[in-house]
Structure formats: C-alpha cells, structure tokens
C-alpha positions, -999 to 999 in steps of 0.1 A, spaced: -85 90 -104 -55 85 -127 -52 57 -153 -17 44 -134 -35 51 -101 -64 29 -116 -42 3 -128 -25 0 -99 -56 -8 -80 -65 -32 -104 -32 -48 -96 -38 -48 -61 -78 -64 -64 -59 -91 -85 -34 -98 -58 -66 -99 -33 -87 -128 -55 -56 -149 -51 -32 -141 -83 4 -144 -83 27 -117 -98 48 -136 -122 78 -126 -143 63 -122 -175 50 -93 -193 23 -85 -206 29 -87 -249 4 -52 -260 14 -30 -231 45 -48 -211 28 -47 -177 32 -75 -157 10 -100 -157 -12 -118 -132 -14 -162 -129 -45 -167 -109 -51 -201 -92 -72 -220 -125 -36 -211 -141 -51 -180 -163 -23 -154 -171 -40 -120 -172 -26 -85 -178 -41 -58 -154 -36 -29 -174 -56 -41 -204 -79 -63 -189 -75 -91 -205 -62 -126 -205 -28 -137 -221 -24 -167 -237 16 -177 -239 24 -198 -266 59 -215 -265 85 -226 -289 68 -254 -313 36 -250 -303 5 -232 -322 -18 -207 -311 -50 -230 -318 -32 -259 -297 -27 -237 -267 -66 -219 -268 -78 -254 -274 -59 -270 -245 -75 -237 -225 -102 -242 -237 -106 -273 -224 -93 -270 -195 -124 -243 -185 -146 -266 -197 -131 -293 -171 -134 -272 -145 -171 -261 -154 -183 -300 -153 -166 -307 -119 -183 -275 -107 -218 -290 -120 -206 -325 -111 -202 -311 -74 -239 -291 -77 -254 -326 -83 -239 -341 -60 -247 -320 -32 -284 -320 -47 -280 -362 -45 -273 -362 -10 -304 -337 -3 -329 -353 -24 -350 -375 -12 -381 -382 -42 -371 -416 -57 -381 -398 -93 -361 -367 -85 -329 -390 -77 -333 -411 -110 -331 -376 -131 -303 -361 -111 -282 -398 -117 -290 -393 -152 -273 -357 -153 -245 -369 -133 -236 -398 -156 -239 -377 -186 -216 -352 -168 -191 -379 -159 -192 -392 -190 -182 -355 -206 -152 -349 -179 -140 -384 -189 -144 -373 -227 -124 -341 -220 -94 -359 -200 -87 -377 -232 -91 -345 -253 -68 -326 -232 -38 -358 -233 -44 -363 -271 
C-alpha cells in the first residue's frame, strides 16, 4: 500500500471515530487536519496532534490550558467509575473508601476548573 493510499485511510478511520475535517492545515506537512470531539486538532499524515497557538498567546499557556483540559476530562471519567461502583456497592466499609476517592476526585476537578479560568 502506498504512503498517500495509507494516509488517506488514516483520514478516513479519523472521520469514522467522530473527527471533523476543519480548514486548517497541518504546520510540518500542510495536510489538513482533524478536530475530534474532546477538541484535539490532529494531523493524519504525521500522526500527531497540533497545538494552534493564536495571536498573543504562548506556547506554554496553550499546552497548559490542554493540558488541563485532559486532565478534566480524565477525573470526570474516574468520577463517573466511582459512581457507578457507589450505586453497586453494597459493604458499608467498601462505600466509606469509595466516598473518600470520590471527594478527593471532586475536590481535584474543582481545583482544575479554577486552573483552567486563571
């Protein structure tokens, strides 16, 4: 198989997890590049994510505001694990250690939310 042939393919598996085609191009190779749905820009051809960084602001502030924005989304997933193991559990002992995680994960998402508007 080709290397456009591949690319192309890659294009299309993108386009079949849920990614838009957006307008931009890709910076290394100008391909176009791919917004999936946690708002992630990625180029197909070189496999990798894009980071855009716009007029008056700095690298490091846009990776940290990604970065943060990950780590959002990775509590709520862990929030919602807990949750679901909450409703399940039934062992008084059990339910005291799985509050415990949950508060400490709220606590973190609540931490982050004022990291990411600072």
């Amino acid at each position: 198989m080709s290397r456009k042939s591949n690319d192309i393919q890659h294009m299309a598996e993108m386009l079949k997890q849920g990614a838009t085609l957006t307008e931009l191009a890709c910076p290394a190779c100008a391909s176009p590049l791919f917004r999936f749905k946690s708002g992630e820009l990625w180029c197909a051809k070189c496999e990798k994510r894009v980071i855009v960084v716009k007029e008056g602001e700095t690298a490091e502030e846009v990776t940290s505001q990604t970065h943060l924005a990950a780590l959002e989304a990775t509590v709520l997933a862990k929030i919602q694990t807990i949750e679901k193991r909450i409703r399940e559990e039934e062992n008084v002992d059990e339910l005291q250690k799985l509050n415990a995680v949950l508060k400490s994960l709220l606590d973190n998402l609540k931490t982050l939310r004022k990291m990411k508007q600072a």
